[in-house]
C-alpha positions as CSV (number, residue, x, y, z in Angstrom):
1,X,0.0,0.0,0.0
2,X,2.9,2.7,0.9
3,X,4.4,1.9,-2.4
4,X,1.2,2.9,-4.5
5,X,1.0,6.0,-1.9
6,X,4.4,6.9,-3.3
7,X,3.4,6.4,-7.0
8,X,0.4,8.8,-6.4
9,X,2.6,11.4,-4.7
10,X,5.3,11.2,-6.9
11,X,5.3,14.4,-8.9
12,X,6.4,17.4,-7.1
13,X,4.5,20.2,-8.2
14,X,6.1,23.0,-6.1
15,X,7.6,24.6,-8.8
16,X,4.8,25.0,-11.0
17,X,1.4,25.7,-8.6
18,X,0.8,28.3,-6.4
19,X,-1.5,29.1,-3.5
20,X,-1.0,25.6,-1.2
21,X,0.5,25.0,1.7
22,X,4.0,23.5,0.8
23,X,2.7,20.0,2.4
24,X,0.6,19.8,-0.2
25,X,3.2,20.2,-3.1
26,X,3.5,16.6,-3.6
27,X,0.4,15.7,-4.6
28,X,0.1,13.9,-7.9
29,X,-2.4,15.5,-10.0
30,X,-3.0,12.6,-11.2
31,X,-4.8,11.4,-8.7
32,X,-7.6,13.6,-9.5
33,X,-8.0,12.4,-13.1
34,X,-10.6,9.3,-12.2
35,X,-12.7,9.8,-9.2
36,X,-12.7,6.2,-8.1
37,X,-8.8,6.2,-8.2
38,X,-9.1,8.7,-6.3
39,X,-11.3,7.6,-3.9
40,X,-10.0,3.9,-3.4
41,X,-6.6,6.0,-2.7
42,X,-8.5,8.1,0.0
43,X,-9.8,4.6,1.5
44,X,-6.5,3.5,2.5
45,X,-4.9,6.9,3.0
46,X,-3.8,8.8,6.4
47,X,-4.5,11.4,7.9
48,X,-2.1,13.7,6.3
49,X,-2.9,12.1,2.7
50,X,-6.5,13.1,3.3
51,X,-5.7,16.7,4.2
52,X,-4.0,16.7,0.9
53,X,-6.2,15.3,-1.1
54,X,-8.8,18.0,0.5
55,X,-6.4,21.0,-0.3
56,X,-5.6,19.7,-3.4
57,X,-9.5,19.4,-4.4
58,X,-9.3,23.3,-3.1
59,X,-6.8,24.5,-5.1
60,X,-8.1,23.0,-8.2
61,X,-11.4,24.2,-8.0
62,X,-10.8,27.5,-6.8
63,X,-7.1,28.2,-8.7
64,X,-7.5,25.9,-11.4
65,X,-7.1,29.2,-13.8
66,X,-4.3,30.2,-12.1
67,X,-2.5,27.5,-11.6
68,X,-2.9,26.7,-15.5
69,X,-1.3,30.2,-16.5
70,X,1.3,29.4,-13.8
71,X,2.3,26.1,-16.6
72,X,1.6,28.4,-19.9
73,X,3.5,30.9,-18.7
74,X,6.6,28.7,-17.7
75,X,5.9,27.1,-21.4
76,X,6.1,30.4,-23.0
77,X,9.4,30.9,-20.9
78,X,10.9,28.1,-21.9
79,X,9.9,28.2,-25.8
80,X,11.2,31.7,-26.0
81,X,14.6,30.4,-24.3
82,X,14.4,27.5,-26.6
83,X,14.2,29.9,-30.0
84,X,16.9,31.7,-28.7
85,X,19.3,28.6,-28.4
86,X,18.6,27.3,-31.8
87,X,19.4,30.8,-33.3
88,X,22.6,30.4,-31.8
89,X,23.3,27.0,-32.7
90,X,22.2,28.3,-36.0
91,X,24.7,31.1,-35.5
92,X,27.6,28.7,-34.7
93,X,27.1,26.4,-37.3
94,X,27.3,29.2,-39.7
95,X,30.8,30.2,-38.3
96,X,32.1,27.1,-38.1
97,X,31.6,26.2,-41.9
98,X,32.2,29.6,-42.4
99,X,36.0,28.8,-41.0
100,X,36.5,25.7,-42.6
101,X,35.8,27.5,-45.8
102,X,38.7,29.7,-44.7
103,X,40.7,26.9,-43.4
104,X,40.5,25.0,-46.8
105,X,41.4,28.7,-48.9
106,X,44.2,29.2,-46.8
107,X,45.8,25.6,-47.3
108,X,45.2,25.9,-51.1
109,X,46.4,29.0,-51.3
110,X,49.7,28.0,-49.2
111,X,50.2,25.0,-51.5
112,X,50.1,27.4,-54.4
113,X,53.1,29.2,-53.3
114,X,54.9,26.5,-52.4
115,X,54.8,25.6,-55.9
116,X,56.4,28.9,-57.3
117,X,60.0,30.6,-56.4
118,X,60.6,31.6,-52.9
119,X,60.6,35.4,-52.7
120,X,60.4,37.6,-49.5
121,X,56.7,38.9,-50.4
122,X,55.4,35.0,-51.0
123,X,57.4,33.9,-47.9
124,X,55.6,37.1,-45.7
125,X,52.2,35.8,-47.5
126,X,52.5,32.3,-46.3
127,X,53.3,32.8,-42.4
128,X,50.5,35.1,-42.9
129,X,48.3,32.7,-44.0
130,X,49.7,30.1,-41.5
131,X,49.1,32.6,-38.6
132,X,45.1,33.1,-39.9
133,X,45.0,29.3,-40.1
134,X,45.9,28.6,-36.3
135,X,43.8,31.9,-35.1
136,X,41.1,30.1,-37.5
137,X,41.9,26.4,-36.0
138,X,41.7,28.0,-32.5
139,X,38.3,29.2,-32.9
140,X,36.7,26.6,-34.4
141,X,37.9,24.6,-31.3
142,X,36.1,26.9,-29.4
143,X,33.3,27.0,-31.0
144,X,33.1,23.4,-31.2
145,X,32.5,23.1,-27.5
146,X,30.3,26.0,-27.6
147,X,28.1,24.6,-30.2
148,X,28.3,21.2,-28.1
149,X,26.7,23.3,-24.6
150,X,24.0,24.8,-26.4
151,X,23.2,21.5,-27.9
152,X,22.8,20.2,-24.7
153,X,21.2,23.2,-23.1
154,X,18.8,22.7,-26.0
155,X,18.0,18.9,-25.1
156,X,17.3,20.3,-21.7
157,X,15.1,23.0,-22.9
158,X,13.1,20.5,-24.7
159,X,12.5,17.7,-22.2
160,X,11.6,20.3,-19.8
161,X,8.9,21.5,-22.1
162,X,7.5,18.1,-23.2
163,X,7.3,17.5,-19.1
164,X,5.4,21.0,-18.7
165,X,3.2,20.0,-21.5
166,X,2.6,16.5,-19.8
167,X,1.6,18.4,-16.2
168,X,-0.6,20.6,-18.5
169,X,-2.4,17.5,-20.2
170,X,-2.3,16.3,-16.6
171,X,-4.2,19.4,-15.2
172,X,-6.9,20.0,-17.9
173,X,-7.9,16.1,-16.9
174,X,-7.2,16.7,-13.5
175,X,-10.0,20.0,-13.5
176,X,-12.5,18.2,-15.7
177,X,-12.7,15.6,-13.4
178,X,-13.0,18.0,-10.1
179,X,-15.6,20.0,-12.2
180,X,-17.8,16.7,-12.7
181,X,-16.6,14.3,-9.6
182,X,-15.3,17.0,-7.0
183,X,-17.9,17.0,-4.7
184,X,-18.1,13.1,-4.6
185,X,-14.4,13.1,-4.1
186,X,-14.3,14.9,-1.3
187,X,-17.3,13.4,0.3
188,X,-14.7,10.4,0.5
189,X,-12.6,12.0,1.7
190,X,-14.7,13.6,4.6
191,X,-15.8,10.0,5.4
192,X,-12.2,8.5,5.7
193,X,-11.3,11.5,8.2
194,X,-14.1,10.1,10.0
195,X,-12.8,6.8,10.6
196,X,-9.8,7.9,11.2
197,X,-11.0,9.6,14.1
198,X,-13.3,6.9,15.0
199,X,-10.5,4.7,15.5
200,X,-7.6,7.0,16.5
201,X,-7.6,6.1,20.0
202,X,-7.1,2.4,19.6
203,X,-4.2,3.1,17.0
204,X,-1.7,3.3,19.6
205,X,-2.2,0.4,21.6
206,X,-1.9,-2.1,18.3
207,X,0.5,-4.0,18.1
């Protein structure tokens, strides 16, 4: 039983709703996606689980809207961070085939003069184009890895927003339900207090 009490409560919501109690954070919102899910889970809850479930059944049909535009606003956040990291791997990709282009010019035109007569001016030209190939090398070392960390930053960005989108599929269910089934819900909820209570005195000496 504790282990499906830990699958219900396993997302931690603290970072996208607003307006409960921190206890109540970990509630899965899930749980309020079926009504007898919920209430077979409130059968065999305690105390505590209850008072969550009752906050929770608060939150979403008081907030719901706010809570909602709490999750479109962090998707908004994170699609606009998301556009800006692919312009820049855009950016760097540019550069770094823009410096191979200069790396392969410079080699050509270095293997040109070494096919004609040394002279001073040819000599000066080469370590001048042997100076803009390492500058050139260097850079696209550096770019390299930078175009690496955004790529990654990128993957980030977008597994965060498929989760956000998730917990937003999650809530629209999780409201519907309330909207249709909340009242019932918590009238499960008020009845497994009860008994709670009813026996509470009896729990202690158990053994």
């Amino acid at each position: 039983m504790a282990a499906g009490r830990g699958r219900w409560l396993a997302f931690v919501l603290a970072a996208l709703m607003t307006g409960g109690p921190s206890s109540a954070h970990a509630v899965d919102l899930q749980l309020f996606t079926d009504a007898d899910k919920a209430c077979a889970y409130i059968a065999t809850a305690q105390a505590e689980d209850v008072a969550m479930v009752e906050i929770w059944l608060t939150i979403l049909q008081r907030d719901a809207a706010s809570s909602w535009a709490v999750v479109r606003t962090d998707l908004q956040r994170l699609g606009g961070e998301a556009r800006t990291i692919e312009q820049a791997i855009a950016a760097m990709d540019a550069q770094i085939a823009q410096g191979h282009v200069v790396l392969r010019a410079a080699r050509a035109r270095i293997r040109a003069i070494e096919t004609q007569p040394e002279t001073a001016a040819l000599n000066a030209e080469r370590e001048a184009l042997q100076a803009e190939m390492r500058a050139t090398s260097e850079e696209l070392i550096e770019r390299s890895f930078d175009l690496r960390d955004a790529k990654a930053r990128l993957a980030t960005m977008q597994a965060a927003i498929a989760g956000r989108r998730d917990i937003a599929a999650v809530i629209d269910a999780a409201q519907a339900t309330v909207r249709q089934f909340g009242g019932a819900i918590r009238d499960c909820a008020k009845l497994r207090r009860a008994s709670l209570m009813a026996v509470g005195p009896d729990i202690g000496t158990q053994h």
